[in-house]
C-alpha positions as CSV (number, residue, x, y, z in Angstrom):
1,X,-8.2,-13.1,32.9
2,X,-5.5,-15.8,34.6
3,X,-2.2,-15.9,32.1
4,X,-3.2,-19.3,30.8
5,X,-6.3,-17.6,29.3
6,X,-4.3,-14.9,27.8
7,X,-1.9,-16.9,26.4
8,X,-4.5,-19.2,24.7
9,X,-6.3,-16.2,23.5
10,X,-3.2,-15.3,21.4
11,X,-1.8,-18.7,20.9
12,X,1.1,-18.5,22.9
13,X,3.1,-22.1,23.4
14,X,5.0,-20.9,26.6
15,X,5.4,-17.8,29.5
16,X,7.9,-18.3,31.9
17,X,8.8,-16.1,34.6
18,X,12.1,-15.8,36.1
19,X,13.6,-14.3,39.6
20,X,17.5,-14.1,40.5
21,X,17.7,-13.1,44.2
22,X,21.7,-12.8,43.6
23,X,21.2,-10.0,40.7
24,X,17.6,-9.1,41.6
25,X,16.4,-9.4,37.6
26,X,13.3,-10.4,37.1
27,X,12.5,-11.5,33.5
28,X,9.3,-13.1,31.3
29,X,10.3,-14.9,28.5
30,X,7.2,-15.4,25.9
31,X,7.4,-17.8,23.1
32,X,4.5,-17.2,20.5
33,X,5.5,-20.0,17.9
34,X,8.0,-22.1,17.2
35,X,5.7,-24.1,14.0
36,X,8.5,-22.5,11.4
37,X,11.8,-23.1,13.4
38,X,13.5,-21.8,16.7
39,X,11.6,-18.6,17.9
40,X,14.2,-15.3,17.4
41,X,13.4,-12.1,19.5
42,X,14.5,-9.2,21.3
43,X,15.0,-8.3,25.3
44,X,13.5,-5.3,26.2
45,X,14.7,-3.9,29.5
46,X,11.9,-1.1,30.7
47,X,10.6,-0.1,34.0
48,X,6.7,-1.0,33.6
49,X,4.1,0.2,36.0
50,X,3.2,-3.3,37.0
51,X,3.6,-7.1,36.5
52,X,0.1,-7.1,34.3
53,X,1.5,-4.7,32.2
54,X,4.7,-6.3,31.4
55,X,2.9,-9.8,30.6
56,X,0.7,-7.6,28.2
57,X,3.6,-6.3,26.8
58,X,5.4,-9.4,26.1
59,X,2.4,-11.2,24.8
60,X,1.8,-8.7,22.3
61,X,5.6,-7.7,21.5
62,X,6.0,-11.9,20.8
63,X,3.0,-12.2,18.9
64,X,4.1,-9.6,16.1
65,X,7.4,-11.6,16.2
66,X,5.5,-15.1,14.9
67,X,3.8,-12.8,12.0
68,X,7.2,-10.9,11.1
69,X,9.5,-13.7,10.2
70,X,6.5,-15.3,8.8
71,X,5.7,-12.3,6.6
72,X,9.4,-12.2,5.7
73,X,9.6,-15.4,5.1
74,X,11.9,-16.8,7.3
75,X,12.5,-20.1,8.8
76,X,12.0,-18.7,12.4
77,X,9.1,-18.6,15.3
78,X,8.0,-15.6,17.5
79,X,9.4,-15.0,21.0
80,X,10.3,-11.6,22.9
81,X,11.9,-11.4,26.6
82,X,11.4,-8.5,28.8
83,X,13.6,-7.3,31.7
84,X,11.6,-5.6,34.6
85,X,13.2,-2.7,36.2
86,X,13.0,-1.3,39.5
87,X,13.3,2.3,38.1
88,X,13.1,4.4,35.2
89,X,16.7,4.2,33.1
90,X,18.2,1.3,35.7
91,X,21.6,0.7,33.7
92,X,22.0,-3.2,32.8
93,X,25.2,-4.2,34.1
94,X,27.4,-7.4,33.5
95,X,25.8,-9.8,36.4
96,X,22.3,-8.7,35.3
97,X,22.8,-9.6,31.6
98,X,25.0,-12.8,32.4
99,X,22.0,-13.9,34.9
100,X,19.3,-13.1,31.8
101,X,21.7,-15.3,29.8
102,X,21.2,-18.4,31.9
103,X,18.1,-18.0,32.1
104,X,17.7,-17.7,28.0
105,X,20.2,-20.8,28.2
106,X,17.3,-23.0,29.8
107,X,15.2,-23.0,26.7
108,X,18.2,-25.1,24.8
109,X,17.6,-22.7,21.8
110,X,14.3,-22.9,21.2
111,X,14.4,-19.1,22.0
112,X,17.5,-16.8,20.9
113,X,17.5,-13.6,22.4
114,X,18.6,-10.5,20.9
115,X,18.8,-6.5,21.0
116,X,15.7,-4.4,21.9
117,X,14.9,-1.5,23.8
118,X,17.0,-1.0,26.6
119,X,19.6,-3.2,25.7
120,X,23.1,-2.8,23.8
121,X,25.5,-5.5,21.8
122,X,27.7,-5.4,24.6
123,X,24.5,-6.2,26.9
124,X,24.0,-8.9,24.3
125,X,27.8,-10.3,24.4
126,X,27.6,-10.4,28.3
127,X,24.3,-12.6,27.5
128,X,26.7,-14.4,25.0
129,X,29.2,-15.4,27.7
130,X,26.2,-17.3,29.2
131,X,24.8,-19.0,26.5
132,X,24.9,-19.4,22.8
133,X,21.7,-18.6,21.8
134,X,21.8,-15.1,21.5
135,X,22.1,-12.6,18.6
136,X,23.0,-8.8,18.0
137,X,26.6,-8.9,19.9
138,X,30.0,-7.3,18.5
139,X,32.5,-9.6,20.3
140,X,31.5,-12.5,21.6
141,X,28.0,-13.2,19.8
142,X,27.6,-11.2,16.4
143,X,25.3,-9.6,14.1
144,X,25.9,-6.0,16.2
145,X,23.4,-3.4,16.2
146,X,20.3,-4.6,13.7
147,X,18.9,-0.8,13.5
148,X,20.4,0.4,10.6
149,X,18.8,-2.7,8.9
150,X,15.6,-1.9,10.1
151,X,15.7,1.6,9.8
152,X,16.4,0.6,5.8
153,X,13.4,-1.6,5.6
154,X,10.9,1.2,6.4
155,X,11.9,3.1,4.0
156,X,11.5,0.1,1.7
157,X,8.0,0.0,3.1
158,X,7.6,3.6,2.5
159,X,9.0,3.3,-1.2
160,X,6.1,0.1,-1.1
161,X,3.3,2.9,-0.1
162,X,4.0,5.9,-2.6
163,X,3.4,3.3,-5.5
164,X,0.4,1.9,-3.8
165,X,-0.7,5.6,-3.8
166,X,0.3,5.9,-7.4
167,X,3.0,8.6,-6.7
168,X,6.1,8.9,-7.4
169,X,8.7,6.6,-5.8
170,X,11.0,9.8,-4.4
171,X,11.7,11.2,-1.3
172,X,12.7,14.5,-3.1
173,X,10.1,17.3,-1.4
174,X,8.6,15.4,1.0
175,X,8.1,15.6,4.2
176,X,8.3,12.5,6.9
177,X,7.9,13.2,10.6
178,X,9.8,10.8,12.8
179,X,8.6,10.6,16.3
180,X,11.3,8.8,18.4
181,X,15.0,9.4,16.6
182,X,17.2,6.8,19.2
183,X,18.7,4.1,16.9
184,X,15.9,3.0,14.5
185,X,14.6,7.2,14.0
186,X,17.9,8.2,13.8
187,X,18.9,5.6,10.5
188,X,15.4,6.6,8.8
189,X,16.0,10.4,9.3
190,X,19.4,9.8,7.8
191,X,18.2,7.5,4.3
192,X,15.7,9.8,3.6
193,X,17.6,13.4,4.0
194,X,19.4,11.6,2.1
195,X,17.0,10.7,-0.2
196,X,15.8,14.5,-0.5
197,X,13.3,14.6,2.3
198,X,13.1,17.1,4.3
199,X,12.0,15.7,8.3
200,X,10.4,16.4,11.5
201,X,11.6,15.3,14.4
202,X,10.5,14.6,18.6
203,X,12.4,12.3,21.1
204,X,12.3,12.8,25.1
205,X,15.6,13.6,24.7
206,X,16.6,16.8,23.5
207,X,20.3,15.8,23.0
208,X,18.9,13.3,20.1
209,X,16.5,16.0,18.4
210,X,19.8,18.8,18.8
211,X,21.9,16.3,16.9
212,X,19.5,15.6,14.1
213,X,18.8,19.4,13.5
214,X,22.6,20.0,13.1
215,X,23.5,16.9,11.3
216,X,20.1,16.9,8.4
217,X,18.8,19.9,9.2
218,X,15.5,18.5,10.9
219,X,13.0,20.5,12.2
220,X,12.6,20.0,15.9
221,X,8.7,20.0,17.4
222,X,7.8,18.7,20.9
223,X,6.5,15.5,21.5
224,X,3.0,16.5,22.2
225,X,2.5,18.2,18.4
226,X,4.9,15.2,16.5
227,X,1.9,12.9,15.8
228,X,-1.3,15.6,14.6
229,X,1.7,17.2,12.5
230,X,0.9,17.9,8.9
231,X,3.2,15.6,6.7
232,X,3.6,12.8,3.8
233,X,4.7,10.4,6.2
234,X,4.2,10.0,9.5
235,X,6.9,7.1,11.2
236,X,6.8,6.4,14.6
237,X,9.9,4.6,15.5
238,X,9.8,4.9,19.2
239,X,7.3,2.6,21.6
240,X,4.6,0.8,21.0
241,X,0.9,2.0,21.4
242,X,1.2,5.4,20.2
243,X,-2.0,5.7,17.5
244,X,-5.6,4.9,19.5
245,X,-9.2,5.9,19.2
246,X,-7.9,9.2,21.2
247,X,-5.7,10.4,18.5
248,X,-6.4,8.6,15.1
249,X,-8.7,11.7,14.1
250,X,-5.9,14.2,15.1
251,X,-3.5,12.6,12.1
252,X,-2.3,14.8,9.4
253,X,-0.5,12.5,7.3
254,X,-1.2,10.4,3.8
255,X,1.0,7.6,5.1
256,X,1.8,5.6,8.8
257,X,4.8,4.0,8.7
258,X,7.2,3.5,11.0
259,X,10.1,1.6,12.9
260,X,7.9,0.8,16.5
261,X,6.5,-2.2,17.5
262,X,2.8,-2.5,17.7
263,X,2.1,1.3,16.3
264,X,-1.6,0.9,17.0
265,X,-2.9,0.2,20.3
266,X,-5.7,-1.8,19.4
267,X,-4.7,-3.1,15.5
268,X,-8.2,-4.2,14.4
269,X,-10.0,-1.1,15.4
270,X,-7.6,1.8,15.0
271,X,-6.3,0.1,11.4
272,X,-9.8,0.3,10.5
273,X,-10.3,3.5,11.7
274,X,-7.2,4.7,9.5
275,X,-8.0,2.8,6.4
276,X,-11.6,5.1,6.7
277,X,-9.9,7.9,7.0
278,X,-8.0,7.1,3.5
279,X,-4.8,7.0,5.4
280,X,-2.4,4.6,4.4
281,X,-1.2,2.3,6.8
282,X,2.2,-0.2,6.0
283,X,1.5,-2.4,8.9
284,X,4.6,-2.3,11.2
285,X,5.7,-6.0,11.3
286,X,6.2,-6.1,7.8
287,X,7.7,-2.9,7.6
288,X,10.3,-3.0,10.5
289,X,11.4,-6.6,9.5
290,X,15.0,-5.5,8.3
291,X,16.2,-6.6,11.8
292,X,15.3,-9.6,12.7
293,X,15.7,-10.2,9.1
294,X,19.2,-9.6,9.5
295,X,20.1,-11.5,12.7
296,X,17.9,-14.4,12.0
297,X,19.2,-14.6,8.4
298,X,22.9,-14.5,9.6
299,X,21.6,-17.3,12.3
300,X,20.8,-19.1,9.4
301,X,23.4,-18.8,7.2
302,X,22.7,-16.6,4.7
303,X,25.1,-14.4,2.5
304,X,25.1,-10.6,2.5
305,X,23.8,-10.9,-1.3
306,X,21.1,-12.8,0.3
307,X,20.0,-10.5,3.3
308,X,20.3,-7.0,1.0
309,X,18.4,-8.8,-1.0
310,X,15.3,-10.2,1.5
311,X,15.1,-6.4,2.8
312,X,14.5,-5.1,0.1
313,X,11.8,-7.9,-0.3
314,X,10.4,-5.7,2.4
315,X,9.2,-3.3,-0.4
316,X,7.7,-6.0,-2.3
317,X,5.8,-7.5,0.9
318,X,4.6,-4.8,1.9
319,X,3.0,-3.7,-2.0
320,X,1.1,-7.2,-1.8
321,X,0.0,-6.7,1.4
322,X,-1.4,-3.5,1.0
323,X,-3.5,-4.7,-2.7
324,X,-4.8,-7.3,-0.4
325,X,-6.6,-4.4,1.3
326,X,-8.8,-4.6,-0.9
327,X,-10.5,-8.0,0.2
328,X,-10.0,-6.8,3.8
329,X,-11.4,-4.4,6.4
330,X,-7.8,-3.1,7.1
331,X,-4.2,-3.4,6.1
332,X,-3.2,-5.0,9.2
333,X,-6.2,-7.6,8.5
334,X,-4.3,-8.3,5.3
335,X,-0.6,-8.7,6.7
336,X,-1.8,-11.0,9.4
337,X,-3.7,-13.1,7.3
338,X,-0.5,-13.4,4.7
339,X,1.7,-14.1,7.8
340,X,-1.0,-16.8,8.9
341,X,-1.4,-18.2,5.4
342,X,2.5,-19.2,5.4
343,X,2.7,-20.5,8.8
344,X,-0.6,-23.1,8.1
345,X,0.8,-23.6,5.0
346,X,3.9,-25.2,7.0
347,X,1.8,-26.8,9.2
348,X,0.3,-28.8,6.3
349,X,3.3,-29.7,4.9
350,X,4.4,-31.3,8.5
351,X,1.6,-33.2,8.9
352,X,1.9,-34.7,5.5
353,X,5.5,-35.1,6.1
354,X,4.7,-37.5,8.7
């Protein structure tokens, strides 16, 4: 399928690729929508296996943009960036990010870049010195690191799914197995220790899993077992892609909820495949909003009152979405049609603007 055919297949507005011989980067910028305002979303810098799959990547990683600041409300489109690496880990250095930054400059703010995998606030501040349409820097943009705020809006979500399931809304004796504790993992483990749960924890790096068993105590398993483990909550908070035909029957869990991007590798079939299987699923745009809810709010203008206050919306949302499941095949049938809903609704209101 030529990129032109994938793009209109998931209603993409633009792709554009980018090469700087001087710094070597090589970067796709893909803007999903831009029908609610300026389209807000993060750079992922990763070493993919080929071209193909980092246009797949960005397609999808944009797309979910569009539906989470719909879902959340927001004045904001969908976009995401990626940075293609020559190797596994390549460090982003100064020229590199400055380079991404003109590049991001070109699109006169119709995209505003921010922090994703890969990528640090002071990646995002070298951007910064580039171009002002960036978010998530500590110095010269601002915002900082969103993952706290995001790790705070899936527990929301999780709060959201214990009352869909009629229990109790407590943490206090359950158990939630977090696969992937970098910044995101690391913030949910944390709220819900705190919280009284007692967690499960896998990462590639062994430093990250040593830290969380000496800091809350979490039980460390290999990354193989973390997703068949028996739990309350399973929360992947690492990479995309990680639930698929191959492994939805292995899942042990009452609830999927996490921090990741695009959890299920093929949404319409595997969330269907879950909500059969009686698990619970709080689809993962709505749940991992509390970033880009707090970066596009402060783009915006809004208060602190105000951006407390729209994540823990997050609970709400997601509570809506999931007694909408009930008129659909799956929950992440429901949240894409309430994300849709609001962004036609827009579009209805321009046209009779004009």
């Amino acid at each position: 399928m030529s990129i032109l055919q994938q793009m209109m297949e998931c209603g993409h507005e633009r792709v554009c690729f980018h090469h700087d011989e001087d710094t070597g980067l090589r970067a796709i910028v893909a803007i999903h929508s831009t029908v609610l305002g300026n389209a807000l979303g993060g750079t992922r810098r990763w070493h993919y296996s080929s071209e193909t799959e980092a246009l797949y990547d960005v397609l999808r990683l944009s797309e979910g943009m569009t539906y989470k600041a719909a879902a959340a409300g927001l004045s904001m489109g969908g976009a995401k960036s990626v940075v293609l690496l020559p190797g596994r880990g390549s460090p982003g250095n100064e020229a590199e990010a400055r380079s991404l930054g003109r590049f991001v400059d070109t699109f006169s703010g119709n995209y505003i870049a921010a922090e994703d995998v890969g990528t640090t606030p002071q990646y995002v501040d070298w951007m910064a010195m580039e171009t002002p349409h960036v978010m998530g820097g500590d110095r010269v943009s601002r915002g900082g690191d969103p993952s706290p705020f995001t790790a705070q809006g899936v527990v929301n979500a999780m709060k959201a799914s214990l009352s869909h399931l009629g229990r109790p809304v407590d943490f206090a004796g359950l158990t939630v197995a977090i696969q992937g504790v970098g910044s995101v993992g690391q913030n949910v483990g944390r709220i819900l220790v705190e919280q009284g749960a007692q967690i499960i924890v896998a990462d590639i790096s062994d430093q990250s899993t040593a830290m969380m068993a000496e800091k809350y105590d979490a039980t460390v398993v290999s990354t193989e077992d973390i997703l068949s483990i028996e739990c309350d909550i399973l929360s992947p908070c690492a990479l995309g892609g990680v639930i698929s035909a191959s492994n939805v029957a292995d899942l042990h869990c009452e609830i999927l909820c996490g921090g990741a991007n695009n959890i299920l590798q093929d949404p319409d079939e595997d969330a269907a495949t879950i909500h059969r299987r009686s698990i619970l699923y709080a689809p993962d745009f709505i749940a991992n909003a509390g970033g880009l809810i707090e970066l596009a709010g402060l783009h915006l203008g809004m208060s602190r009152q105000e951006l407390d206050e729209r994540n823990s919306g997050i609970e709400e949302t997601t509570l809506h979405v999931l007694d909408m499941t009930k008129e659909a095949i799956s929950s992440h049938e429901a949240a894409v049609k309430f994300a849709m809903d609001r962004i036609a609704l827009v579009k209805q209101e321009k046209v009779h603007a004009h």
